[in-house]
TORKE-745448 format. One record per atom (N, C-alpha, C): x negated, z, y negated; residue in three letters. Coordinates in steps of 0.1 Angstrom, whole numbers, plus 5000, padded with zeros to 4 digits. Example, Ala and Ser with C-alpha at 12.3 -4.5 7.8 and 13.67 -1.06 7.14 Angstrom:
! TORKE-745448
486850785057ALA/487750785045ALA/486850785033ALA/487250715022SER/486350715011SER/487150795000SER/
***
This chain:
! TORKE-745448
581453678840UNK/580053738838UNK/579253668849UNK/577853618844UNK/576853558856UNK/576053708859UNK/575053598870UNK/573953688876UNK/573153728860UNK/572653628853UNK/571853668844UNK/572353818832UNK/573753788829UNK/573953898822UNK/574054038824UNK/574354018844UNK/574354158852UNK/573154198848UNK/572054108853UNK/570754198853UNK/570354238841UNK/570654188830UNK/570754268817UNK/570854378817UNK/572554358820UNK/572954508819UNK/572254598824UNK/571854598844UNK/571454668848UNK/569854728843UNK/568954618836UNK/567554638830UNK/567754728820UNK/569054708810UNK/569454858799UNK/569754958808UNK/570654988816UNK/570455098821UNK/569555148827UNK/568255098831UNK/566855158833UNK/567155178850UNK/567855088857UNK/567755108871UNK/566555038875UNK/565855118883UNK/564855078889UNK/564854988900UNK/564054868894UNK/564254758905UNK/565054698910UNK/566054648897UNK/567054598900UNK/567554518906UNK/568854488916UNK/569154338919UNK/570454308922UNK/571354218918UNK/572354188927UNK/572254058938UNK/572854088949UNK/572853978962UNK/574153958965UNK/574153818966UNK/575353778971UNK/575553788986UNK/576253848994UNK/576353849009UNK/577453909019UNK/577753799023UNK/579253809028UNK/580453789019UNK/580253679013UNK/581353669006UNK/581453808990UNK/581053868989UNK/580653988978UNK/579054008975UNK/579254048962UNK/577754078953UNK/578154228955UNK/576654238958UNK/575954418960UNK/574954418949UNK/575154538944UNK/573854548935UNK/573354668945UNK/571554668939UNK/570554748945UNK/570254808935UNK/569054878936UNK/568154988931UNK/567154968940UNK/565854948940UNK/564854888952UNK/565654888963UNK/565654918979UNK/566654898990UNK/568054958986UNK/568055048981UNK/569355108983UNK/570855078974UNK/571855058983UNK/573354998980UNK/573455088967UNK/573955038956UNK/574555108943UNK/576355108948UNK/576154958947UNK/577854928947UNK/578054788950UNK/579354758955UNK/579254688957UNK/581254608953UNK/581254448953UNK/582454368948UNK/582654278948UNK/583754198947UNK/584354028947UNK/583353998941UNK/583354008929UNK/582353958916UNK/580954028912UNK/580353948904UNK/579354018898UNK/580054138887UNK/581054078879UNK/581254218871UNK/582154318880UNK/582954328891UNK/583654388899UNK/582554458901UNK/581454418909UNK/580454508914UNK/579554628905UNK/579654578892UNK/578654648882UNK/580054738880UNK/581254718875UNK/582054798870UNK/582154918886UNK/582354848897UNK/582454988905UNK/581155068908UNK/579855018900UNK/578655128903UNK/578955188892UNK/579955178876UNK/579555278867UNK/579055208854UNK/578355058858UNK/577554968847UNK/578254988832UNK/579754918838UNK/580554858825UNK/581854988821UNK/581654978807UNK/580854918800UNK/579554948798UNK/578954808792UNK/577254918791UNK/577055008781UNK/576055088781UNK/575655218771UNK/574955118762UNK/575255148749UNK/574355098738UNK/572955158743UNK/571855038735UNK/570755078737UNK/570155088731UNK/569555178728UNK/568755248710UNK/567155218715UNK/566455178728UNK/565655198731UNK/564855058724UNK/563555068720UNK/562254968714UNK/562054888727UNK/562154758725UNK/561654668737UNK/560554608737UNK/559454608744UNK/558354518740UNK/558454368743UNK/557754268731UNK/558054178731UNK/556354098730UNK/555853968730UNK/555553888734UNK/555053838720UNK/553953858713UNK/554353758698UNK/552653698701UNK/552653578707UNK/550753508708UNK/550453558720UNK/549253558716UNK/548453688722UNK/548853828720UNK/549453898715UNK/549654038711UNK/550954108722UNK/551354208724UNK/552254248732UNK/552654408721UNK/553354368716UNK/554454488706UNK/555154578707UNK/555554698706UNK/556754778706UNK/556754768691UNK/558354718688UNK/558554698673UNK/557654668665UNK/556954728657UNK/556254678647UNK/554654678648UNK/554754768662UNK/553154828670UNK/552554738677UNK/551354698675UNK/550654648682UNK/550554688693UNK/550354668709UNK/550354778720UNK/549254708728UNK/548554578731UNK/547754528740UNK/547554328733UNK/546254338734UNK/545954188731UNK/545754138749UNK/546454018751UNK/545953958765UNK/545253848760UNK/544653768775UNK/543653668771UNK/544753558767UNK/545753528773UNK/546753418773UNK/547953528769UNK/549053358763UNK/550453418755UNK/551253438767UNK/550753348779UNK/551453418791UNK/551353508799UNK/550353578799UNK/549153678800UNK/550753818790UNK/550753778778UNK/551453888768UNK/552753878776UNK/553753748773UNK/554553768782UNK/555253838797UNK/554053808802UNK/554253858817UNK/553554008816UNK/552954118804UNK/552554218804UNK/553854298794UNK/554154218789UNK/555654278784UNK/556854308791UNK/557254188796UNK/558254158807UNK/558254308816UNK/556854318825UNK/556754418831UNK/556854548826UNK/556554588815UNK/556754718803UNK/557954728806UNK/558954598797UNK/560154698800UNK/561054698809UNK/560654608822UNK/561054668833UNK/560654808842UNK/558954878838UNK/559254988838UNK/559755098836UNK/560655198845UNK/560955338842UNK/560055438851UNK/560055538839UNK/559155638844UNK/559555758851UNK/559455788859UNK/559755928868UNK/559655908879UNK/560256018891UNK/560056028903UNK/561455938907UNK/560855838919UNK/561755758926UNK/561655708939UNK/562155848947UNK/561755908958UNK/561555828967UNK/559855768969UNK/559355708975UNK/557555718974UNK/
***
């Protein structure tokens, strides 16, 4: 398993602000500053925070189509640029909502 698939995982699970770093010879994953878990590997480390396997994900993702920015079949926001949509999507569903004691 790479970096790219971790962070997958970790974006389905709705961790806020996710990251893994490699340091000291082991990958740590985060949650804004704070240690989740940490391992030899990238999947060692996701499997000891809980990641793996991942939870299916039933959730609508916003996506990017032109100018338009979607949740499934919904129109949600026209930008001026397609990278404008992209980069207003992207951030959508990297948001989770609630209190994240800070």
């Amino acid at each position: 398993m790479d970096y790219r698939e971790g962070m997958a995982i970790l974006r389905a699970a709705q961790l806020h602000a996710p990251a893994i770093v490699r340091y000291a010879g082991a990958y740590h994953v985060f949650s804004r500053t704070r240690l989740i878990s940490s391992g030899a590997s990238v999947e060692a480390a996701l499997n000891a925070g809980g990641f793996l396997p991942p939870a299916p994900s039933t959730a609508l993702h916003f996506t990017a189509v032109d100018f338009s920015v979607m949740l499934g079949s919904d129109n949600q926001a026209i930008a001026r640029t397609k990278t404008m949509a992209r980069r207003i999507a992207n951030a959508l569903n990297e948001y989770v909502p609630g209190n994240r004691d800070f």
